[in-house]
C-alpha positions as CSV (number, residue, x, y, z in Angstrom):
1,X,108.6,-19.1,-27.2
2,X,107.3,-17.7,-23.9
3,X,103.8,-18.6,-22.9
4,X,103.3,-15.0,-22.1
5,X,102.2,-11.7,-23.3
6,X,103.0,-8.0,-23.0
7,X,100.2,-5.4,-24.4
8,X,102.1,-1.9,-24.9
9,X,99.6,0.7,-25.0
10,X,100.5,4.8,-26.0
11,X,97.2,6.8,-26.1
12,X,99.0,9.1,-29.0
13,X,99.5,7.0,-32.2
14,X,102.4,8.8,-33.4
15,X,104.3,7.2,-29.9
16,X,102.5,4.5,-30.7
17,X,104.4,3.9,-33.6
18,X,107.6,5.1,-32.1
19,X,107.5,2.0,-29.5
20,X,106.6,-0.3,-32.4
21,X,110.6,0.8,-33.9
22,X,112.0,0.0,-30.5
23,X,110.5,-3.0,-29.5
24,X,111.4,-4.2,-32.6
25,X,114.8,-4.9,-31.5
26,X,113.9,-7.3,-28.8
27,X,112.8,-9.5,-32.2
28,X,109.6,-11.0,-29.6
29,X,106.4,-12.5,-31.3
30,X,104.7,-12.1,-27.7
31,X,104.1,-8.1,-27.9
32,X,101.2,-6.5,-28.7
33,X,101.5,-2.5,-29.6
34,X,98.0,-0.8,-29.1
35,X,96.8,2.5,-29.3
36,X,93.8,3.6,-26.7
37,X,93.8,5.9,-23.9
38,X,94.4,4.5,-20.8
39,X,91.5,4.6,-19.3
40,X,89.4,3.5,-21.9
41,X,90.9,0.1,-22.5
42,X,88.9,-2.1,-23.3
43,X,87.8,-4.9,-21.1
44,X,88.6,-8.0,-23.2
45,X,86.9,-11.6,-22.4
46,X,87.3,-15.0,-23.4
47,X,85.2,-18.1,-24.6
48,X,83.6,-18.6,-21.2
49,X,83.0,-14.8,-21.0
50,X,85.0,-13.5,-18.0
51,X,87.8,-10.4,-18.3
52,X,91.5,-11.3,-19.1
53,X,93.6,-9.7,-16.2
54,X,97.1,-9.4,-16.4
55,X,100.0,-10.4,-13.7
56,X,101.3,-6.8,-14.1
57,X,100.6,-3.5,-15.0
58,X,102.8,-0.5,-15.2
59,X,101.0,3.2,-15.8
60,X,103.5,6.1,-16.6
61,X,100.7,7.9,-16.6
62,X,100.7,11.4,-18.9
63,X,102.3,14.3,-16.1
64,X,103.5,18.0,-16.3
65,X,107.0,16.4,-16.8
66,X,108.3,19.2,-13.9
67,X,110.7,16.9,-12.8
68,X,112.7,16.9,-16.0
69,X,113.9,20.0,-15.5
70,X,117.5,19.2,-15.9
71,X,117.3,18.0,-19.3
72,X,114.5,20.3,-20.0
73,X,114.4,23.7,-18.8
74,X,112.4,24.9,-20.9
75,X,109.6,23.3,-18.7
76,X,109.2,26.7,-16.1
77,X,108.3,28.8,-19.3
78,X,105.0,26.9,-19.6
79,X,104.7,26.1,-16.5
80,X,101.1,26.4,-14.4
81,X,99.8,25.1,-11.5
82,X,96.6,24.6,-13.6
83,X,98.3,21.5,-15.6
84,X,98.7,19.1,-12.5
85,X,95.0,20.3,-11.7
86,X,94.2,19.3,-15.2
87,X,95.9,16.1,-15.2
88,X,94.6,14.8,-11.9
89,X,91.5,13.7,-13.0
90,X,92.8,12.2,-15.8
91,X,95.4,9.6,-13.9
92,X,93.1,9.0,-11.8
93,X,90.9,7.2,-13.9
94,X,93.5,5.4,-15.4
95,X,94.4,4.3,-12.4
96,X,91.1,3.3,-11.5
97,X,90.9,1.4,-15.1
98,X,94.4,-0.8,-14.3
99,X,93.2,-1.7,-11.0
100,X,90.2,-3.5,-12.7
101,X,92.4,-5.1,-15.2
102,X,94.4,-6.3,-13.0
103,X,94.4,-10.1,-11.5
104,X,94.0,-10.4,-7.7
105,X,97.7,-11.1,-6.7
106,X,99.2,-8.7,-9.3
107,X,101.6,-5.5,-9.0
108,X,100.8,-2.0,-10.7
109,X,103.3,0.2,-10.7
110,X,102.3,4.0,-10.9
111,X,104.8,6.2,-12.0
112,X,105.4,10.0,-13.3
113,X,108.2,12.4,-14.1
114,X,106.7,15.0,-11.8
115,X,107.2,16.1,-8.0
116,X,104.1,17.6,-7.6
117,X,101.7,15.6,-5.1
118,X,99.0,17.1,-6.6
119,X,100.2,13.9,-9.6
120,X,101.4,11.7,-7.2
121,X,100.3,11.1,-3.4
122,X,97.1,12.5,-4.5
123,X,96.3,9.8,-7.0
124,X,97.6,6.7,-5.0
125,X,95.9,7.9,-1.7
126,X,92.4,8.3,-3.2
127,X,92.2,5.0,-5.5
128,X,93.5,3.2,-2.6
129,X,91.3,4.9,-0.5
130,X,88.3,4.4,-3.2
131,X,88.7,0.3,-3.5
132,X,88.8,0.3,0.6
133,X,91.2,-2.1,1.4
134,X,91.6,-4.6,-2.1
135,X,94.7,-2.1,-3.0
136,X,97.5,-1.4,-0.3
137,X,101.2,-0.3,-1.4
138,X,103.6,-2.4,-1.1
139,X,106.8,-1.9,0.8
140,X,110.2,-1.6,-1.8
141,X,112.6,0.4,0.7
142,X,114.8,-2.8,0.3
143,X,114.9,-3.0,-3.4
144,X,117.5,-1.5,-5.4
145,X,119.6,-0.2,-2.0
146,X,121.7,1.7,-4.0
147,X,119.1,3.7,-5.6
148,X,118.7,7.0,-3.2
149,X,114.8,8.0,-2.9
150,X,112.6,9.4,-0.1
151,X,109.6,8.7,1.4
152,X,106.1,9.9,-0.1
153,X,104.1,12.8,1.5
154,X,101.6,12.6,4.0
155,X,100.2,16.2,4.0
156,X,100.3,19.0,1.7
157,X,98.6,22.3,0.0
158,X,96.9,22.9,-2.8
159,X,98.1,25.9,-5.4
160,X,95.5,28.3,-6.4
161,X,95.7,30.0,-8.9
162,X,96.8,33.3,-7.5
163,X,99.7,31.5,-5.8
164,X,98.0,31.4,-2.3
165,X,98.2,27.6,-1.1
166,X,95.3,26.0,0.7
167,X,94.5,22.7,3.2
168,X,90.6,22.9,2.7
169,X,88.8,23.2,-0.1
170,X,86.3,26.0,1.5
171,X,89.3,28.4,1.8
172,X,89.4,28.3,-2.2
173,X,88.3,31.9,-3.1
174,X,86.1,32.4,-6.2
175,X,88.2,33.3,-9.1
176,X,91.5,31.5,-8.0
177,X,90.7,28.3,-9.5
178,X,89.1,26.9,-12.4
179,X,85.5,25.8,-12.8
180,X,87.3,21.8,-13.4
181,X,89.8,22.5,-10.8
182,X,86.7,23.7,-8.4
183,X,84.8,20.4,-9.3
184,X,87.9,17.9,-8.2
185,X,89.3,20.1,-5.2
186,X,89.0,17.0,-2.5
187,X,90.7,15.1,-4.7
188,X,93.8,17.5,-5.0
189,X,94.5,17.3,-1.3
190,X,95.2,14.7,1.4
191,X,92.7,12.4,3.3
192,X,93.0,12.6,6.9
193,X,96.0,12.0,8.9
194,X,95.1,8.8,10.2
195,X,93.8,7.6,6.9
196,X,97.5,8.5,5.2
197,X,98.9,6.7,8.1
198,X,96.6,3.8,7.7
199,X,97.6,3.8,3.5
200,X,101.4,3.7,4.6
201,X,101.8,6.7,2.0
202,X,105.4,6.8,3.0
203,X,106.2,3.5,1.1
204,X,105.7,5.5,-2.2
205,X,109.5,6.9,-3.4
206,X,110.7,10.1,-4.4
207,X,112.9,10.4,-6.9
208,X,115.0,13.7,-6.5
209,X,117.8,15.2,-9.2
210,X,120.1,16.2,-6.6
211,X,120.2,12.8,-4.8
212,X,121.8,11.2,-7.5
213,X,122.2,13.6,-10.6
214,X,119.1,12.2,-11.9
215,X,115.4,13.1,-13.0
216,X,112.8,13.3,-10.9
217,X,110.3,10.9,-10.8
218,X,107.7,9.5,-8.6
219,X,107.0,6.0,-8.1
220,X,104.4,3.3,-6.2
221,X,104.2,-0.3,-6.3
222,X,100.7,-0.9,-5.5
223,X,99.2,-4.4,-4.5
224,X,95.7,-5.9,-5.8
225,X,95.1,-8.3,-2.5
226,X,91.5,-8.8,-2.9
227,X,89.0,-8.7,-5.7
228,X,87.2,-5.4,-6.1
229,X,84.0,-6.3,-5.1
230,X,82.3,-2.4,-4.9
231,X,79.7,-1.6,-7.1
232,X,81.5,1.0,-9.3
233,X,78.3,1.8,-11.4
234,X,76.8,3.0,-7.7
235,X,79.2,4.4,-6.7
236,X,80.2,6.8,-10.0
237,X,77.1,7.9,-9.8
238,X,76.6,9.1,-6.5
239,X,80.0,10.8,-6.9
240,X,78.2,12.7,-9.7
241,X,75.3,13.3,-7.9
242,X,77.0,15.2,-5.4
243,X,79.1,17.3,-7.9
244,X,75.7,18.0,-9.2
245,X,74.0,19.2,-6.1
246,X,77.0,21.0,-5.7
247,X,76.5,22.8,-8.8
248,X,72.6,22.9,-8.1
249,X,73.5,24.5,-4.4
250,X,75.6,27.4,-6.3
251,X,73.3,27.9,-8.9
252,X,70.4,28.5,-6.3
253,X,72.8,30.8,-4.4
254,X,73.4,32.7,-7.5
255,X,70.1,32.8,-7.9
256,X,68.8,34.1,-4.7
257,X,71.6,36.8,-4.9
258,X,70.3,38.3,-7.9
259,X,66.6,38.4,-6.6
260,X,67.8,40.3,-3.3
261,X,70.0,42.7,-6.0
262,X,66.3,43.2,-7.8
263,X,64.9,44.2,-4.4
264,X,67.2,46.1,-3.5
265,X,67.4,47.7,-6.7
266,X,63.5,48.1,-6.2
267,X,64.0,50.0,-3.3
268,X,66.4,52.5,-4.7
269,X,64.1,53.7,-6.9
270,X,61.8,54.6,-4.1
271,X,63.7,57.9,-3.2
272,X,61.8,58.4,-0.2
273,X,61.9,55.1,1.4
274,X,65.1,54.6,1.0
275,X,66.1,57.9,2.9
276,X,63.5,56.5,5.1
277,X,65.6,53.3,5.6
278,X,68.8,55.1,5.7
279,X,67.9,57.1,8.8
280,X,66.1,54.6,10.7
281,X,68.7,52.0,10.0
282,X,71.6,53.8,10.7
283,X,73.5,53.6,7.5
284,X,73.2,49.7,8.2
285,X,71.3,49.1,5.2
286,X,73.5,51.1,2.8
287,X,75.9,48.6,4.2
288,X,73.7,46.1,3.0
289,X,73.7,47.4,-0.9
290,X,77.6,47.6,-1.3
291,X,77.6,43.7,0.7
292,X,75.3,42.7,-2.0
293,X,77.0,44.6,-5.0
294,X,80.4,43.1,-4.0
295,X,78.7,39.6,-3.6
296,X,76.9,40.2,-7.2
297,X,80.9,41.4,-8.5
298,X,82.3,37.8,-6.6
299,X,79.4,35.7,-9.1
300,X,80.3,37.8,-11.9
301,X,84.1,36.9,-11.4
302,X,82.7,33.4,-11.2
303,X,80.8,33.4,-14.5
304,X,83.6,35.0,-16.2
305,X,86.1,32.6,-14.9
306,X,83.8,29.4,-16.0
307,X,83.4,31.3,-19.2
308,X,87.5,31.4,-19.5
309,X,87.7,27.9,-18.7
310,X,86.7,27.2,-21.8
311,X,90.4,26.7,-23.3
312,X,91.8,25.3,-20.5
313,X,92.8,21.5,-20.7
314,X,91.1,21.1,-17.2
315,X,88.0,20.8,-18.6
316,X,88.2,19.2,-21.1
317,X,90.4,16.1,-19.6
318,X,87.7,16.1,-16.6
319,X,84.6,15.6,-18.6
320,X,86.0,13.9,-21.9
321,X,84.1,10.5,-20.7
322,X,81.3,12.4,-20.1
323,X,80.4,14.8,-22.5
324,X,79.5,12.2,-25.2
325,X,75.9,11.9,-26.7
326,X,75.6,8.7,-25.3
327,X,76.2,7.1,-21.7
328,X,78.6,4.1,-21.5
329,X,75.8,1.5,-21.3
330,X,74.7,3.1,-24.2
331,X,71.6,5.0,-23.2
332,X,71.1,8.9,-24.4
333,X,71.9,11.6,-22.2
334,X,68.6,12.6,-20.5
335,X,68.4,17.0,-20.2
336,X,71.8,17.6,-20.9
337,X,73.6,15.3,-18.3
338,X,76.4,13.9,-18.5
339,X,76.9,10.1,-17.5
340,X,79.7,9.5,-15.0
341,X,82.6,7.3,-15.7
342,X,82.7,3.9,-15.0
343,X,86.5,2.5,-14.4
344,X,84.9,-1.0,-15.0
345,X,83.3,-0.8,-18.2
346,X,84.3,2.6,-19.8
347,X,83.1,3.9,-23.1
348,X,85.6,2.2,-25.9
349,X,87.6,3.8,-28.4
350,X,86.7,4.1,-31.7
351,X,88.3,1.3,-34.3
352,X,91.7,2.4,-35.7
353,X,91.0,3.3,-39.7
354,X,93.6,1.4,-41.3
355,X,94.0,-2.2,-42.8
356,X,93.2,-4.6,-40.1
357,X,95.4,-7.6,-39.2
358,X,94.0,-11.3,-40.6
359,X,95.0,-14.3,-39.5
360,X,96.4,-16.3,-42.3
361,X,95.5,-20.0,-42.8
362,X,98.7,-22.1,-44.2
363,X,96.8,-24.9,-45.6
364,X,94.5,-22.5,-47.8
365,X,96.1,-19.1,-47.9
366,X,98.8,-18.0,-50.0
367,X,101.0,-18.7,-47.3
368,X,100.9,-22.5,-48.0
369,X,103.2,-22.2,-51.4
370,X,105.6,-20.0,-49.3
371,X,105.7,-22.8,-46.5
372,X,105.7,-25.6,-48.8
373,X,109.0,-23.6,-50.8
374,X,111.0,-22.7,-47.9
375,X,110.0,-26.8,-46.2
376,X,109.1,-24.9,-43.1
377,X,108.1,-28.0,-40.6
378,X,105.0,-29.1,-39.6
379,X,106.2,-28.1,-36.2
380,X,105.6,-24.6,-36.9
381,X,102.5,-25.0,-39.5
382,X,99.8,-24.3,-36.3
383,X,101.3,-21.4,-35.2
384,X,100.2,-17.5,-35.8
385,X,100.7,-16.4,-39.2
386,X,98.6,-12.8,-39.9
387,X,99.3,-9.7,-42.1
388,X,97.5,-6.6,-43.4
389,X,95.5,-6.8,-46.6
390,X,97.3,-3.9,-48.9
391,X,96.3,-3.0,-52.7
392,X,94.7,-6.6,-52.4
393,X,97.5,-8.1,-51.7
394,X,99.3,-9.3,-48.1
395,X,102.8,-7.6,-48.4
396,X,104.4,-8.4,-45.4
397,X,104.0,-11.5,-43.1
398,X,104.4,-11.8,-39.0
399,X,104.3,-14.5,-36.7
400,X,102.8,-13.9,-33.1
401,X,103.1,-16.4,-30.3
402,X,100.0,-18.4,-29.3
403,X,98.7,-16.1,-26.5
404,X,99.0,-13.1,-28.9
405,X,96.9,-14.7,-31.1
406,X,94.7,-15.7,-28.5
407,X,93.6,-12.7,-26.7
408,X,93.2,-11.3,-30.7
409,X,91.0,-13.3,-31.2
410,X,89.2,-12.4,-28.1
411,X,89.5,-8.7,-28.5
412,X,88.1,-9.2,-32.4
413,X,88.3,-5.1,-33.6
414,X,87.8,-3.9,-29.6
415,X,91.6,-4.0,-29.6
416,X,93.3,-1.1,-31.5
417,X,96.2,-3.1,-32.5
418,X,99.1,-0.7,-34.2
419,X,101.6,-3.7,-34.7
420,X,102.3,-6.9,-33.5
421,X,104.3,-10.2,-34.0
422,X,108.3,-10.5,-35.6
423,X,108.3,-10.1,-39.8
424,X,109.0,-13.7,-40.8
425,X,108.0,-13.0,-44.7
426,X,108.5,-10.5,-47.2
427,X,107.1,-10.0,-50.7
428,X,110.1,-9.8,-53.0
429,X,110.4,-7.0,-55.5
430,X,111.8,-9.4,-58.1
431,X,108.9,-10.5,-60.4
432,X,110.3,-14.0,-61.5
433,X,111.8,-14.9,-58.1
434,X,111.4,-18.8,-57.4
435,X,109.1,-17.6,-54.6
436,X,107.2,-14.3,-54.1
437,X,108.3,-13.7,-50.5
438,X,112.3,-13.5,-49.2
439,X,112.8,-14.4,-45.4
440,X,113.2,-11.4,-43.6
441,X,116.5,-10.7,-40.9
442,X,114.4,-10.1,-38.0
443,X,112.0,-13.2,-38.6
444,X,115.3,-15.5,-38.5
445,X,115.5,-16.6,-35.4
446,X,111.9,-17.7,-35.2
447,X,112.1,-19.8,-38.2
448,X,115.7,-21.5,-38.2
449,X,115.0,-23.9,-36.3
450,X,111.9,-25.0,-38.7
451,X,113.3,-24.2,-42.2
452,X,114.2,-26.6,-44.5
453,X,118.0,-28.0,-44.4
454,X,119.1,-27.0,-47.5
455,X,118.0,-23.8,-46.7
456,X,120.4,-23.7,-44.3
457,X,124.0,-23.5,-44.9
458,X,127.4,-22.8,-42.1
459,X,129.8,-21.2,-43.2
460,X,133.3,-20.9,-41.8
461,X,134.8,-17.5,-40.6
462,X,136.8,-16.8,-44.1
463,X,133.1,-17.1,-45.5
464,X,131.6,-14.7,-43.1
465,X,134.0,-12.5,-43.3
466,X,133.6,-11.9,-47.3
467,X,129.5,-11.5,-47.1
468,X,129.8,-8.5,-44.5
469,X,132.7,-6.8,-45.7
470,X,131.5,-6.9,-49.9
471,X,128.6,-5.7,-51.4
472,X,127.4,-8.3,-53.5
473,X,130.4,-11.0,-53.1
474,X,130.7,-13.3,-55.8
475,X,129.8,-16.8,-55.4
476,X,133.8,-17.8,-56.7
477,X,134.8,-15.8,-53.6
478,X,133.4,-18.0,-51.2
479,X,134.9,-21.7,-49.8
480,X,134.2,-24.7,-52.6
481,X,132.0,-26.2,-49.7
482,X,129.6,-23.3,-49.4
483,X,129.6,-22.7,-53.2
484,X,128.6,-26.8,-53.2
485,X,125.8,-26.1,-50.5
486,X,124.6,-23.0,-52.5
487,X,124.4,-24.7,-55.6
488,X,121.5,-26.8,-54.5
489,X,119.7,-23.7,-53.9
490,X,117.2,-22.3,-57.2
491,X,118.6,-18.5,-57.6
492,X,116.2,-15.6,-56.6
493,X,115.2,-16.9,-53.3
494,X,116.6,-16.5,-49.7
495,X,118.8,-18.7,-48.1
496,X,120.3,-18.1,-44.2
497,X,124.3,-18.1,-43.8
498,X,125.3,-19.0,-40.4
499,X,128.6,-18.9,-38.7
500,X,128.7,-21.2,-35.2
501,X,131.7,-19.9,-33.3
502,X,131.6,-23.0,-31.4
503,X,132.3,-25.1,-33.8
504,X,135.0,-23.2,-34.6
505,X,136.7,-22.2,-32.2
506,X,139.7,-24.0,-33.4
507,X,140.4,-22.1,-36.7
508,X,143.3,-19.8,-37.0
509,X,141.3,-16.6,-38.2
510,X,138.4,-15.6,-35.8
511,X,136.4,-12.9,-34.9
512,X,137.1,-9.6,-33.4
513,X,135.1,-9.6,-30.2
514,X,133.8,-13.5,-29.2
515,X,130.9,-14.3,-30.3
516,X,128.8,-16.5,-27.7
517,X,125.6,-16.9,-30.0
518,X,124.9,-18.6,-33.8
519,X,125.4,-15.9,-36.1
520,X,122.7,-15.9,-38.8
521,X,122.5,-13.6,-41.8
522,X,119.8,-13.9,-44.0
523,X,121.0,-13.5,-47.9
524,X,119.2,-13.3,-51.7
525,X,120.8,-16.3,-54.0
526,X,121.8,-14.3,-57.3
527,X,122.7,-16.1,-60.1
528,X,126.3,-16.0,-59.2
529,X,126.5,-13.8,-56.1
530,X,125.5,-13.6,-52.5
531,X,123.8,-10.6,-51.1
532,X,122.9,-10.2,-47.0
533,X,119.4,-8.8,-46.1
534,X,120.3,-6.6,-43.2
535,X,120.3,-2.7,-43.0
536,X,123.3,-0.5,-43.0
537,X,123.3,-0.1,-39.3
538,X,123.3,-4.2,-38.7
539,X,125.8,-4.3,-41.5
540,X,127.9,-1.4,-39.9
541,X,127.8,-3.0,-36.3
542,X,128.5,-6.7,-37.6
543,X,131.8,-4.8,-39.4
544,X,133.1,-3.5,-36.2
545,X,132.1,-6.7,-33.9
546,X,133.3,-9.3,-36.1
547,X,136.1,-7.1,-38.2
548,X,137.0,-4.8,-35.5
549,X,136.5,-2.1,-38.1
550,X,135.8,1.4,-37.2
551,X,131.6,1.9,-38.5
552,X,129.9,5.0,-37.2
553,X,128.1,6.9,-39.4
554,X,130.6,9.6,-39.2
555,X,133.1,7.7,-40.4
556,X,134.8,6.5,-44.2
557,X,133.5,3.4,-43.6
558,X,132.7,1.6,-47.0
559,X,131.8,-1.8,-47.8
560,X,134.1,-3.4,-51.0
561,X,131.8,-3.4,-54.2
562,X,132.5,-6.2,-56.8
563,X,132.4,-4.2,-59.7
564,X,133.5,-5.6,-62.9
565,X,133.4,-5.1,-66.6
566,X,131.6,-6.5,-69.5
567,X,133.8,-9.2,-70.2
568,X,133.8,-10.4,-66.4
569,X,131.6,-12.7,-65.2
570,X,127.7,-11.6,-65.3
571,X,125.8,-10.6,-62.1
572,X,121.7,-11.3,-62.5
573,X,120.1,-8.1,-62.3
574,X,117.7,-10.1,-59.9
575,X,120.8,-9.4,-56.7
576,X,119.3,-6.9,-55.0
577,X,122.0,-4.6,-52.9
578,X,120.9,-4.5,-49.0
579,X,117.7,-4.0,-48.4
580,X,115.9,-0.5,-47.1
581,X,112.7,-2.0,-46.2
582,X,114.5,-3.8,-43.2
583,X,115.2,-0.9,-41.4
């Protein structure tokens, strides 16, 4: 087993779940599925208290997805400038949050299926601009040469939301942008030139469709070379001091406009003086009164437009950290403000409310009688046996590799773990089985080598060949030497079948496509038949590898049943067919 780890991590729990089905099919005890937003994960430490960093980090960060246009189209009918505005805060911060995480020495990768650089350049420039100096890309133009890409950007506009584009934030009308997009507008656009030259922005890659009839998709390969060593806390909140004495520097604006509309309103009603006024002035200060009135329309455009931004996503992605009750240390919210966030020690996610996973003791659990059944070997007996707890009972057991269980143990409930480990064990719906738990297909390979011998049995090819293509294959169908090995084995429990092509590679019949690898098949022992614990669609692939027989779903494929009358011989009722609850 690997000494490694790799934490997956989907901030929707429904994906979540969908990337526990795939990586199920590697069959690895060193994954860890979680479900937190990215930049909320939590900071995890060990016995001598300092933060587990890991080698590598890759952030597909969430995008407007413009650049999947081929397979989507559908994309343009939504489309907004307003969603890359929304978003930019938001991958920013998790960008922020994997540079922390990450061990000095160690790769992120930062990547998105957009072509906006509002989502791209934008993002890498200011983090790396942010840590000053202890993140710099790295330089990939020679990997992959056969992969065509161009260079990042260096400069480009931002798109209000009129459609007029702008290279300064002061040349951002009121109205044309929203209240969140107003509050992150220096972040949208590039530093200076010298400072883009200086980040070597052109290292990042561009992924265009028509280079390559492909997606688009943007990608840096960013480089932690020193520790960060900034104060984050100090710096977060001077950032939010000056978005504050921004907003304090428009509200006094607004409300010295609306006195000078009361004076002036004043002074209308003063008939006399303001024909007074009129004459000596000029017509200047009637001038005056329509400046102000359209200056007094511009602020009520404003305050309508903040009132609007209510339903966009904008706002509520930029100030979901901050709009809590609480600040991240923990301390209230003093008058209604709102506490910055802190990429170093964010605000954690709430515990996920299902049944937890426990750690499972094999010298005192219930685990020790299945152990102790199957003669599993002491070699295995330390290793990471957990489960979840369900109607009082532990259904299903996994087995997780020795840093998984570590860096549990060290995350205790911080960690919002979905699924984890390889099913090794699990319970059998037969209620007089020998043993209460069947060894389950995908658990195999982690517990052959360390399962008792008798366990155990090779088959030759004729043998093989009868348990995939049969449902149920009698016992009497099988060689006298694997009925003799079988024998030994108490019906209603699991034994493994396994087929070693190389020790056969001398027999007349053999397989369809060559087989490289030990075959092993997990099967129940019936009282006089054979059944293999694998799904229809490892069933129907093992058919067309080893049998060459045609197996799609859309085919008349059919497995041969062993049905028989009264007066044949008797199956036990306790030979399940194949199992569901392996899929």
């Amino acid at each position: 087993t690997p000494s490694g780890l790799v934490v997956a991590n989907d901030a929707d729990y429904k994906r979540a779940c969908m990337l526990v089905h795939q990586i199920n099919r590697l069959g690895s005890p060193n994954v860890v599925v979680t479900n937190h937003s990215g930049e909320r994960f939590p900071t995890i430490r060990n016995d001598a208290h300092e933060a587990v960093q890991f080698d590598r980090i890759l952030c597909d960060v969430p995008c407007s997805g413009d650049g999947t246009t081929r397979k989507n189209v559908r994309v343009w009918e939504k489309w907004s400038a307003d969603d890359a505005h929304a978003l930019n805060p938001l991958q920013i911060k998790i960008l922020q949050r994997a540079a922390y995480l990450l061990k000095t020495g160690g790769r992120i990768v930062y990547s998105t299926c957009s072509l906006n650089p509002v989502e791209n350049e934008a993002v890498v420039a200011h983090v790396l601009n942010h840590f000053e100096g202890a993140l710099r890309l790295v330089d990939v133009s020679g990997e992959l040469p056969a992969l065509k890409r161009r260079p990042g950007m260096k400069t480009w506009k931002f798109m209000a939301r009129d459609g007029s584009f702008h290279d300064s934030p002061e040349t951002v009308e009121a109205g044309t942008a929203t209240r969140g997009t107003r509050r992150h507008l220096e972040e949208f656009l590039p530093l200076s030139p010298e400072r883009m030259d200086e980040l070597h922005m052109e290292r990042c890659m561009r992924i265009y469709p028509h280079l390559q009839n492909t997606g688009g998709f943007f990608v840096a390969v960013i480089e932690k070379v020193a520790p960060i060593s900034v104060d984050e806390k100090k710096k977060a909140a001077e950032a939010a001091e000056r978005i504050s004495k921004r907003i304090d520097a428009r509200a006094a604006a607004r409300s010295e406009n609306d006195k000078i509309a009361e004076d002036v309103q004043s002074v209308e009603g003063d008939q006399p003086v303001c024909k007074r006024q009129k004459v000596e002035s000029g017509g200047d200060e009637e001038m005056a009164v329509e400046d102000i009135a359209d200056e007094n329309s511009a602020d009520k455009d404003i305050a309508d437009d903040d009132s609007a931004d209510k339903d966009i996503a904008d706002d509520d992605i930029a100030d979901d950290d901050s709009a809590d009750e609480d600040t991240a240390d923990g301390t209230p919210n003093v008058h209604g403000k709102r506490a910055p966030y802190l990429p170093d020690n964010p605000r954690e996610d709430p515990a996920l409310r299902e049944n937890p996973f426990v750690f499972m003791d094999p010298s005192t659990s219930d685990l020790k009688a299945v152990l102790d059944y199957y003669g599993i070997k002491e070699s295995m007996l330390g290793r990471g046996f957990l489960s979840r707890m369900e109607n009082g009972m532990f259904r299903t057991v996994y087995y997780v590799a020795d840093s998984v269980r570590q860096i549990m143990d060290y995350a205790g409930s911080r960690l919002r773990v979905v699924n984890t480990g390889i099913k090794v064990f699990g319970r059998s719906s037969v209620k007089e089985a020998g043993c209460a738990y069947r060894l389950v297909c995908e658990g195999v390979p982690q517990l052959l080598p360390h399962l008792g011998d008798k366990y155990v049995i090779e088959v030759p090819f004729a043998d093989l060949k009868t348990l995939i293509e049969h449902v149920n294959p009698l016992l009497s169908l099988m060689s006298e030497e694997t009925q003799r090995r079988v024998s030994k084995v108490a019906p209603s429990c699991s034994v493994i079948m396994c087929y070693d092509p190389a020790k056969h590679a001398d027999d007349e019949e053999k397989p369809f496509t060559r087989l490289t690898a030990l075959l092993s098949i997990p099967c129940w022992r019936g009282g006089a038949s054979l059944s293999a614990h694998i799904n229809k669609s490892q069933l129907r692939s093992l058919n067309h590898r080893v049998l060459g027989r045609v197996a799609d779903k859309n085919s008349t494929f059919k497995l041969d049943n062993n049905a028989r009358d009264s007066d044949s011989v008797a199956i036990s009722a306790d030979s399940p067919a194949v199992c569901a609850d392996d899929a």
